[in-house]
Each structure stands twice: as C-alpha cells, then as structure tokens.
N, C-alpha and C positions, 0 to 999 in steps of 0.2 A: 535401429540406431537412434532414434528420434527420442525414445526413452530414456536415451545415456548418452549426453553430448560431449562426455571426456575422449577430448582427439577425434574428434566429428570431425572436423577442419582440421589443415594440414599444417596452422598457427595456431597460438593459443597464449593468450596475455593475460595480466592481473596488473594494478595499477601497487607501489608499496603502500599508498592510503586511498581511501575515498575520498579526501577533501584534505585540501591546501590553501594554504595564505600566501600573496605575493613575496619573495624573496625563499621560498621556500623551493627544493627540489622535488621535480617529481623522476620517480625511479618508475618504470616500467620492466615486469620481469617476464620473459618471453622464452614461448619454447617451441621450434619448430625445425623438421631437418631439412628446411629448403636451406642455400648458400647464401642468399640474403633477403631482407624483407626491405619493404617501403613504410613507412609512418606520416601520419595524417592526424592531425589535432584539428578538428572545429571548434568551434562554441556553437551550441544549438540552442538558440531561442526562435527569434518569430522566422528567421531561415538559420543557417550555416555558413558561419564562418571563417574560412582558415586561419590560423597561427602560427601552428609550425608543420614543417612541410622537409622528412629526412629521408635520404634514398639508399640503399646497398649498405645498410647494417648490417654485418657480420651475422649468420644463423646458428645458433645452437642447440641440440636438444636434449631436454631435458626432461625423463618420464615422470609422469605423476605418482606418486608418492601412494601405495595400500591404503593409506589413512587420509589423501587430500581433501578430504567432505571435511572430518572432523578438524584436522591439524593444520591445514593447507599444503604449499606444493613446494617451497622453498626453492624456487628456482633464482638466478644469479639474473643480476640486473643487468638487462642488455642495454638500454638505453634509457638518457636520464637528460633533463631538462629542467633551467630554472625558471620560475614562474614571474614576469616583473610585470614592475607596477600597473602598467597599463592597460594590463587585461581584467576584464570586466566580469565582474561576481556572476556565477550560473554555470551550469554544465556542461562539459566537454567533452565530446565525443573521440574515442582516437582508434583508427581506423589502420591497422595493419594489413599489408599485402604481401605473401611470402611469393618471390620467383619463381617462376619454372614449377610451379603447382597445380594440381587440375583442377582449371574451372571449376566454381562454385563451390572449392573446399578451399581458396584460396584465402580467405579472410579471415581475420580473429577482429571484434571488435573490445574496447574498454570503456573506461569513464572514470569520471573526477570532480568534484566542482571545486570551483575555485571558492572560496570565502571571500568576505569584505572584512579587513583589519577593523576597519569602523563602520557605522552603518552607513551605507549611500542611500537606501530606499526606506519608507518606513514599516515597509511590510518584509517580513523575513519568512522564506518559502523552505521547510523541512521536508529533502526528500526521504523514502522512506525506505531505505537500504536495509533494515532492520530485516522488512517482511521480505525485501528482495531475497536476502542471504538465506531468509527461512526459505524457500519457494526454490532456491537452484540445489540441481542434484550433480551439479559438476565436479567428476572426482569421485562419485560413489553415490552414497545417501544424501537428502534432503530431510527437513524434517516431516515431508509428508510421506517418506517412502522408508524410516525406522529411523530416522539417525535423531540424534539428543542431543549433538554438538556440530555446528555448521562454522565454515573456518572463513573469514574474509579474505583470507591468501590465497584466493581461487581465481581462475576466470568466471564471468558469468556464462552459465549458458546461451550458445545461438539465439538471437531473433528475442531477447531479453532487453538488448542497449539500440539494437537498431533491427530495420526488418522491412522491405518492402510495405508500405501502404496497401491497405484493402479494406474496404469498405464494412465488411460483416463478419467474413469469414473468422478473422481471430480472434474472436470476440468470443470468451466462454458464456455468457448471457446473450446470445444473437437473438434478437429484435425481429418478429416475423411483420413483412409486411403485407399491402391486400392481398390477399388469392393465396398468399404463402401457409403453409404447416407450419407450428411451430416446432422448433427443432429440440424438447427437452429431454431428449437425449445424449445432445453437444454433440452430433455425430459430423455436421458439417466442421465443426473447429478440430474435431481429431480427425479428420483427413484431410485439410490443410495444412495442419501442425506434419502429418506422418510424411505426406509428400515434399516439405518443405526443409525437414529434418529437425523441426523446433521440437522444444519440450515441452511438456505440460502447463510451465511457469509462466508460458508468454502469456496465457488467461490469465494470471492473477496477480503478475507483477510485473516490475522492471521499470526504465524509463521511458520506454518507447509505450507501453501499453496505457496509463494514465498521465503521470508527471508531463510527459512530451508534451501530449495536445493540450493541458492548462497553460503551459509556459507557450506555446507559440500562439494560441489565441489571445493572450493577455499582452504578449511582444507588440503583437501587431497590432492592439491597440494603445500602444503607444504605453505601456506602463512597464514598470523597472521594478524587481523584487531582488533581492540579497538570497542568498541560499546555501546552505549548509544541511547536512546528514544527518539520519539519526543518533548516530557515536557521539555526536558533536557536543550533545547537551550532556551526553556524560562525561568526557572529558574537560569540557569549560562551561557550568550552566551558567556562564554571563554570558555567553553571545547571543542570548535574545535581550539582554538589558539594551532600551535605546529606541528599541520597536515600538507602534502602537500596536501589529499585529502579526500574528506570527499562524502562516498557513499548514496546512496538512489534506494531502491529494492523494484518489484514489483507492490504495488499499494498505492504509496503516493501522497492521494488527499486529506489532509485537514491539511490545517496550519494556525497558529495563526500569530497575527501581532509578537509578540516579537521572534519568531521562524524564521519567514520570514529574519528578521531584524540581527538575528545574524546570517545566512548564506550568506547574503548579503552582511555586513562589512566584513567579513571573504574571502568573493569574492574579493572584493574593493582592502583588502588589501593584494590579491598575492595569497589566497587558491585557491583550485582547487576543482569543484563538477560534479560529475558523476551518472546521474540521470538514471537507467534501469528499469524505470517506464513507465507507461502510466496512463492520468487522470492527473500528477502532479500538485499540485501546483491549485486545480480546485476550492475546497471552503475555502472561509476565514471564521475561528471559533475561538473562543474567550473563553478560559479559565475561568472559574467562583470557586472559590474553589477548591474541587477533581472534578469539572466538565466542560464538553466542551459543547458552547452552538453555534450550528450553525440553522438559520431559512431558508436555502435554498432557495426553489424556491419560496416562500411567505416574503424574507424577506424585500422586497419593504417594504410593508405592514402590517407587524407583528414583528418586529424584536423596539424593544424601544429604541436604539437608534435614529432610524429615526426622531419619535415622539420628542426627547429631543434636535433636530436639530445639530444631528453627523453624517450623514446618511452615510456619508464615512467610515463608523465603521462598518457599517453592516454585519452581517454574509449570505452574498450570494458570486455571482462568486467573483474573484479576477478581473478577468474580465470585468465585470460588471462596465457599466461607470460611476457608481453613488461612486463606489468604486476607480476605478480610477488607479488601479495597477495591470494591467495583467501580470499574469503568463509570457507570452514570453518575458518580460522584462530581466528574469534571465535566463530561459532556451531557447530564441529561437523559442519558439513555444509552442502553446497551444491547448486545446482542442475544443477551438472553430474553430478551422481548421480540426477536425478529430478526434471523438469521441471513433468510433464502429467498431471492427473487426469481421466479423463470430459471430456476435450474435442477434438474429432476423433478420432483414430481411437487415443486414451489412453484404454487402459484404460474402454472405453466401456461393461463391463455389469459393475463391480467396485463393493464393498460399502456404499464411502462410507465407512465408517472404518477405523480402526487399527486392528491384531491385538495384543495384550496380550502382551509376552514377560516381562518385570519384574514381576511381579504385585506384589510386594513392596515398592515402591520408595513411597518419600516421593508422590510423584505422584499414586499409585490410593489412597492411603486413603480410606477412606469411602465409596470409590466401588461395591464393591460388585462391582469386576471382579478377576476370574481369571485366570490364563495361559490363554492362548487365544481369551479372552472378544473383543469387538470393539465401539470406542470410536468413536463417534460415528457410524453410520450411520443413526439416523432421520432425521437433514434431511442428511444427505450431507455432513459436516464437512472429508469430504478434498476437494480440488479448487479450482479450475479449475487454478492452477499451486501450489506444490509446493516440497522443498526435502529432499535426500537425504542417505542416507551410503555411505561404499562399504563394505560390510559382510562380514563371514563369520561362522561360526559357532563355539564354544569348543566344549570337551569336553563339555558339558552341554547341547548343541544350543540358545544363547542366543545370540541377535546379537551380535556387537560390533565397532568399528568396526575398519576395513582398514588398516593402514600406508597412511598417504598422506601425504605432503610439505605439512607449516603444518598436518595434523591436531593438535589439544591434546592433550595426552599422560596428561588425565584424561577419558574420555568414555562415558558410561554411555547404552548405546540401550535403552530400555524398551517401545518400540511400532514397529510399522512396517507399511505395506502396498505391494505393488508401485506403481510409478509407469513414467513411459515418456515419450520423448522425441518428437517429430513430426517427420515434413522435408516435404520435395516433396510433395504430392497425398494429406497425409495430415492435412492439416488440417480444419476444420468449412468445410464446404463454401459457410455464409453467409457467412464472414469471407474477408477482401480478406489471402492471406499476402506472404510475398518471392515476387521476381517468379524469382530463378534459383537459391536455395538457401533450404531451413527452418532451423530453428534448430537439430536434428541433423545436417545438412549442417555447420552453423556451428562448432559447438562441437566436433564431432569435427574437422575440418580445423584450428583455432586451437591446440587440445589436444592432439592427437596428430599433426597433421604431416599426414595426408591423408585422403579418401573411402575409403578401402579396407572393404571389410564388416569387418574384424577394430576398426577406428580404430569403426564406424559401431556394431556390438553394441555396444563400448565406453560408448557416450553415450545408446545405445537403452535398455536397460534398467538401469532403478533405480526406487529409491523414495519415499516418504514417511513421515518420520522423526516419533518424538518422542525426545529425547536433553536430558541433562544434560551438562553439560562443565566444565572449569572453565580456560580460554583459560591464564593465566599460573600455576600451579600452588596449591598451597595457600596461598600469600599473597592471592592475588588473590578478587575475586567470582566467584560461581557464575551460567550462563549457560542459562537451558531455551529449548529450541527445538523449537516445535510445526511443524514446516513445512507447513502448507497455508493458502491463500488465508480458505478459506469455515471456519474454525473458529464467527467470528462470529457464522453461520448458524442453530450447534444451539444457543445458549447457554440460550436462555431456555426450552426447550420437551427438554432431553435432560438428564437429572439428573447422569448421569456425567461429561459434559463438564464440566455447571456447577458440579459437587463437584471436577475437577482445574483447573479454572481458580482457585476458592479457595484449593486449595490451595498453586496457584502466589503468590497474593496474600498470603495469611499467611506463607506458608516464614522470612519475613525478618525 
C-alpha cells in the first residue's frame, strides 16, 4: 500500500490553490466517509502556529476519479476560509482528523502559502511544488511511474507535507556514520517508508523533506522571508519585482517556460538567485490547466508538440539540444556535469561534503575553512542528486569552469567534490529504475549523439558544485549555486554550513 497512497487514510484533502493572498478564500475539498472530521491550520516556520481551529464538519465521500493523476479529483468544497490580513506570508499546514476512524489512518494532511500583497522581507522564498506534483503518485501515476500529465487537484501523498521526525532513516542519501555500512542500496529508507506507509516521494520532495528544515532554522534565527510557489511566477512574473533575492531549496527540477522566463528578467534586471538545490532547473514542463505535463525521457518522440513542428517546446531536458536552453545558462552548471551523490552505485563511500578551493571568497567568511578544508560532511550535505560544472584547472591549480555553449561568461567555482551519473544496473537496488535505459544511457545518447564509451565517460563523470556567476554580465544580479539536494540536512547541527548559508542571506 505504501506504493499507492490513494485512500491510504480514511481522509483525504487537496487545497482549491497552492498559494493565496489576504482577502482571498481558501476552499478545501475533502473526501472521507467518516460523519465528520476536525480541521487544523498552522503556520509552520521556526514552530507551529494555530489560526484556525473547526470541529464536526459534515463528511462526505467522494471516490477518486480513473484519471485523478492526470486530471485531478474534482471533489466539492467541504470547507472554505477567508485569509485576513494578519496573517503572516509562509506556509500552512492544515491538518484534518476524520471521527470514529482507525487509528493512524485517521489524518489527511494539506498545505498552502499564503503570499505577501507587497513585499514584507527582502528575500522571497520559492517553494518548489512544481517537482512536488512531479514526485506524488496520488491517484494513480506520477511522472516517475509512466504518467506525462500530473494534476494539482490532488491530495499530496502521506508523510510528503508532514511526518514524524527521524534522524536518518528517510533520507534517500543516508549519511553512514563510524563503524556504519553505507547503505547504497536505500534499503534502510524503503523499510521505513514500507512500515510507515509513505511513498517513494517522501526522498525527493515535499515540504517536510527540504523546504521545512530551511524555513525553521532561518525562523529561529530570527529572519522573515515572503514565499510563494512555483505556479506563481507563471501566473504573475512580478511578484519577485521588489526583492533583492529570491531563494530556491532543496529539489527544484522542473520548470515551465514562463517561470524560467520570469526569473530570468528578474536576473537581467539586478535581482539576485540563490539556488541550494541539486537537479535544478533539469526538466522543462508545460502547465496545461490545473496540470503539468512533462514527457521526459520519451519526449523526442511522444511529446505533440514535436509532431506540430515546435519541437523546441518539448517537455524534456532543458538541456537537451533540440530544446536549446540549458540550465547552466542561469546557474552555472548543470546536471549534465553531475547528477548522483551516495546513491546506487554514486559515489557510494565519498565525504559528503565539498572540498574548499576558494578559501577566500565572500562565501567561507567566518566560516573558519581553508583551502582544502571540506564543507558539509557531518550530516552528509552532498547528495542524493546534484548539480555540476565542467571544470579544469588554471595556472594556480584552482577550478574554473570549461568553455561550454550558454556557460556565463562570469563564473567563479569555489567548492567542489566528485559526482557521477548511474545507467543500467547501477542503480539502488530498492528503487524501481527505467526498464531499457538509466539516465547515463539518456543524457549521453540526447547530448552527444550515441552510447559509445567516449559519449558514456562523457556523462559519467562530474561533479558537485558551489559556484557564483553572474548569468547577464555586470548589469545584471548575481547567481550562487549550491548544487546538492540534502544541503537542508546539515543546516542546523554543522556551523560552517550555517555561517555560508548567512552569508549567502546577508550578501544583498
């Protein structure tokens, strides 16, 4: 059941948007055949907050829909709420309890943020709902189990928005420590996940897995960010006008052209992006209604724009030269330099963090590191996916990047450790991969023309970056890119980290 969280619990909610503005209603559409449930709104930053707090709503059920992956679930709005003014920009947790249920199937959880009209902070935090929606298989398909169209009209799957605390165990990149095996097979997170009833997606996304622990280590010290979705920038690319920076956590790998498009103007014209992701920026998907339709690794071939001669429209890599706009264009570096940390047969008994080549640089002050030194390996801050540059070395034996086609033509690499790509039979042995090609099959074949071992080293070996840039030259804002998933990870418990994440936050 763990594989298919549709009606896992004996509630099940979807919010009618991801994000709202004061004066605005939020609709909750709920479906459950208990007689009435309980509802619960926190705000969660550095703890949890109540705000609204409703008991013995009426239950009704309402089955999920053959197609609710693709088209969502159309369920009738059980309860609905208007947002005023006083509540404070950031994410909300809302926390259903259906009656007379049995234990531990009793809850559905949701989520929302609320928008700032105007800016209150100067920093604007983009959660990354994009990749969430791609990652939940609630309803049927996900886009990692065949589907091409993922619908926002869903619930999120289980232990995605909320989930007990554990230290290692849900971590798809678990971090061995002394005397421990490394685990890269993930075999310890798929028997947690199985006994707990989570799915897959809790490794790769949601709020509770990254976004959460940035926002309550930043709460608690005492800092205010504004926050809005990834839809957001397609629907209004001004709400980052006003910012000096605008963040991105965790595992932000799928964006739409008009999304792209309004962080890029937003570059152009003097903002400033600070990306502590890995994967960024890796598929291009396309907004259809309430739904996102990305055709991946087939979308040469299956994807209808191709056929209607747009083929630049495609929903495959951003990379991908039929598309014609790689990712390291804005940040510096891409995936195609360096996919995989510690997960299958990546990099399976390496440091966990960076190697310091910049000692000097704006970034390490205060932190207390050296050339040489190596940044973030107490909780394993590199990993599970990743985000490279194609690199060599200067006269002074100091990284810098490679001539490569859309690389910025300002790019300062300060940190780096080996990364590596997986194919065929080289994946973690729990997880369900492609049935006739891995993602070094993929990316070498799309990028270079074929399998050939020369096309296949190619894609095999890279790394994991931290790098400054600056995308449109000295006119433009300045761009840092942490590339690893699990940065999140050490924040609160590694001081180095959490002295260069400051100082990514004050720079502006």
């Amino acid at each position: 059941m763990a594989d298919d969280p549709t009606f896992y619990d004996e509630i099940e909610c979807y919010p009618g948007q991801l994000s709202y503005q004061s004066g605005e209603t939020v609709e909750l559409h709920v479906s459950t055949k208990a007689g009435a449930f309980h509802t619960t709104v926190e705000r969660w930053g550095a703890g949890r907050e109540t705000v609204v707090e409703v008991d013995n709503t009426p239950g009704q059920f309402t089955p999920a829909p053959p197609d609710a992956d693709a088209n969502g679930c159309a369920w009738p709005v059980s309860l609905e709420f208007e947002i005023p003014d006083h509540w404070v920009s950031g994410y909300y947790l809302v926390t259903l309890t259906a009656h007379e249920a049995a234990p531990g199937r009793d809850v559905a959880h949701a989520g929302f943020v609320v928008r700032a009209a105007e800016p209150t902070s100067t920093t604007l935090m983009v959660l990354a709902t994009n990749t969430w929606n791609a990652y939940n298989n609630w309803g049927g398909k996900s886009l990692y189990t065949g589907g091409t169209q993922v619908s926002f009209q869903r619930p999120f799957g289980r232990g995605m928005l909320y989930r007990p605390e554990t230290e290692r165990d849900d971590r798809k990149s678990r971090p061995a420590r002394w005397g421990e095996e490394t685990d890269s097979d993930g075999q310890i997170f798929q028997d947690y996940r199985a006994a707990m009833g989570y799915p897959p997606a809790i490794g790769s996304s949601g709020w509770f897995t990254f976004e959460r622990r940035f926002v309550e280590w930043a709460e608690r010290e005492g800092r205010s960010f504004d926050f809005a979705v990834s839809t957001d920038l397609d629907r209004d690319p001004s709400i980052l006008d006003g910012y000096e920076l605008v963040l991105s956590v965790g595992h932000d790998e799928y964006w739409s052209t008009p999304q792209r498009a309004a962080l890029e103007r937003y570059i152009e014209a003097g903002g400033n992006f600070a990306s502590f992701s890995g994967n960024t920026m890796f598929w291009h998907v396309r907004h259809e209604g309430e739904a996102m339709v990305c055709h991946k690794y087939t979308a040469h071939e299956t994807d209808p724009v191709v056929a209607a001669g747009r083929p630049e429209e495609m929903t495959g890599m951003w990379c991908d030269p039929v598309v014609g706009r790689p990712e390291w264009c804005v940040l510096g570096g891409g995936s195609a330099f360096g996919l995989y940390y510690r997960f299958g047969r990546a990099v399976v008994a390496g440091s966990g963090g960076f190697t310091v080549y910049r000692d000097t640089h704006w970034l390490f002050e205060n932190t207390g590191l050296r050339y040489g030194d190596v940044l973030g390996a107490k909780h394993g801050a590199v990993g599970y996916e990743t985000l490279g540059c194609k690199l060599q070395l200067d006269d002074y034996q100091l990284p810098i990047a490679a001539p490569v086609d859309g690389m910025p033509p300002e790019v300062e690499v300060v940190a780096f450790v080996p990364a590596s790509n997986v194919g065929m039979g080289e994946y973690p042995l729990s997880i369900s991969a492609l049935n006739d090609q891995g993602d070094l099959e993929f990316v070498a074949a799309r990028l270079y023309g074929d399998n050939s071992p020369d096309s296949l080293a190619r894609v095999r070996y890279g790394n994991a970056v931290i790098l400054t840039c600056k995308p449109y030259g000295s006119n433009g804002g300045e761009v840092v890119t942490i590339g690893t998933t699990d940065w999140a990870f050490a924040l609160a418990d590694d001081p180095p980290v959490a002295q260069l994440t400051r100082n990514v936050l004050d720079h502006w």
